[in-house]
Residue, then its C-alpha position, 0 to 999 in steps of 0.5 A: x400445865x401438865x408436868x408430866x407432858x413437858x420435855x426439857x431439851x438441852x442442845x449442846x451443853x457444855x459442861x457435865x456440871x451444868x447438865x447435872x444441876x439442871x437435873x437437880x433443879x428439874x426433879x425440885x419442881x417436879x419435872x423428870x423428862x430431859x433430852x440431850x442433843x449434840x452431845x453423844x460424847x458427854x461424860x458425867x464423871x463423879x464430881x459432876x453426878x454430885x451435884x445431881x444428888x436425888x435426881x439421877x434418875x433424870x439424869x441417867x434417864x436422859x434421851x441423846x439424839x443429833x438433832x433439835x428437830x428429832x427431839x421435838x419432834x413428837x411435842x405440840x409446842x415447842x418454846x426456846x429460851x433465847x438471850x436476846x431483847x426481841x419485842x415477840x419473846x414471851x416471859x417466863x410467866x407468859x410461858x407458863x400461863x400459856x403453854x398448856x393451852x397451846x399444847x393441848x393433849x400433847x408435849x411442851x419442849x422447853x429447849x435451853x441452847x448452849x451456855x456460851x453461843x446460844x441456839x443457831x438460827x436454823x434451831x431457832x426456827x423450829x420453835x414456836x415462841x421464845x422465852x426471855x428472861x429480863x435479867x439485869x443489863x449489868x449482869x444479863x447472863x445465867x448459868x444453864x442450871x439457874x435458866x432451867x431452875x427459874x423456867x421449871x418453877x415458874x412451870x410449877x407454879x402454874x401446874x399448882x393452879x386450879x385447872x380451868x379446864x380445856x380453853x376451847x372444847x378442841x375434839x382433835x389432838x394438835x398434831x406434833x412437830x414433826x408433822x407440821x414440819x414436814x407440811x411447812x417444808x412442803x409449803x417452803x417447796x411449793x411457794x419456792x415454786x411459784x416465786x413467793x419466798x425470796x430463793x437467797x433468804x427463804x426462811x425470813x417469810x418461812x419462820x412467820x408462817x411456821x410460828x401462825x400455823x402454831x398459834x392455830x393449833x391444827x389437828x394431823x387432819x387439818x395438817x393433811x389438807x395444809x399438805x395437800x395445799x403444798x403439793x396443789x401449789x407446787x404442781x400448778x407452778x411447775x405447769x407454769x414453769x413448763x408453759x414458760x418455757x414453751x413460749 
């Protein structure tokens, strides 16, 4: 784990507090690169910078964008910390034993969703696996300082470690997010085509395959060919259709 190649992303925090506290707690643990999303109008007046005391930099330095999907789009792997109990989340510590390795060469996004809703579905589906912190069921909610202070030493404790080096000899770099993304929303048009996603909810089967291409890691080259693959599939189906229609 390579802390300089992790971007902490907050999707639309709201309150300046929390978001300067989070700064604080981020530069303790030796993380400095932060995005903002949704909130251009996000106003850190001087009650609130305080409490980021030693780490403007981070909080001044912070990137705003509209999108979850435009702030991840460059990272490797991209993992959401989610309140819900679900069987597939990943702990804290799994997180940080493992996302090195999936990131390889690349950028890990941490992303944190709002205090009070969490992230959408839509946002949640970007992501390749989700972090859950198992919190007392009686009280089971943290603030967003204390979530990113509890991922970001765990982080730290792993970076500390001796390195092993690199798990499996890749000689290509995993291709980002945003590439891959762009190839999973070829393959949702193309398999929409053919009638294998269910028009009314094709994002249930969509998110399955968009987290195994992640586990697998591919190169931009190997990307390239799942792009290919999309636009083969898409064009076979629409000569299906045409022959359909002609009887």
């Amino acid at each position: 784990m390579e802390l300089s190649r992790v971007e902490v992303v907050l999707v639309r925090p709201s309150r300046p507090a929390n978001v300067a506290a989070a700064c604080r707690a981020l530069k303790n643990m030796g993380l400095r690169r932060l995005s903002l999303v949704g909130v251009p109008e996000l106003v850190i007046d001087a009650e609130a910078r305080a409490l980021a005391y030693g780490a403007w930099d981070v909080l001044d330095g912070a990137r705003r964008l509209d999108s979850l999907a435009a702030a991840v789009a460059e990272c490797t792997f991209v993992a959401a910390t989610s309140g819900r109990t679900l069987d597939s989340a990943w702990s804290p510590r799994r997180l940080a034993e493992e996302a090195g390795a999936r990131a390889g060469d690349g950028w890990t996004a941490l992303v944190f969703g709002p205090e009070s809703s969490g992230l959408r579905r839509e946002e949640l589906d970007l992501c390749h696996a989700l972090v859950h912190v198992p919190t007392d069921p009686a009280q089971p909610s943290l603030n967003l300082a204390q979530a990113v202070l509890l991922l970001a030493y765990e982080l730290r404790l792993a970076a500390l470690e001796p390195s092993a080096g690199p798990p499996d000899g890749r000689s290509e770099p995993i291709a980002p997010a945003g590439l891959v993304e762009q190839a999973v929303q070829e393959l949702r048009a193309a398999l929409l085509a053919i009638g294998y996603l269910d028009p009314a909810n094709p994002d249930r089967i969509l998110t399955e395959l968009r987290r195994l291409i992640a586990r697998a890691g591919p190169a931009a080259r190997e990307v390239a060919l799942l792009r290919g693959l999309a636009r083969q599939v898409a064009w076979a189906g629409r000569v299906a259709q045409q022959r359909s229609r002609n009887g």
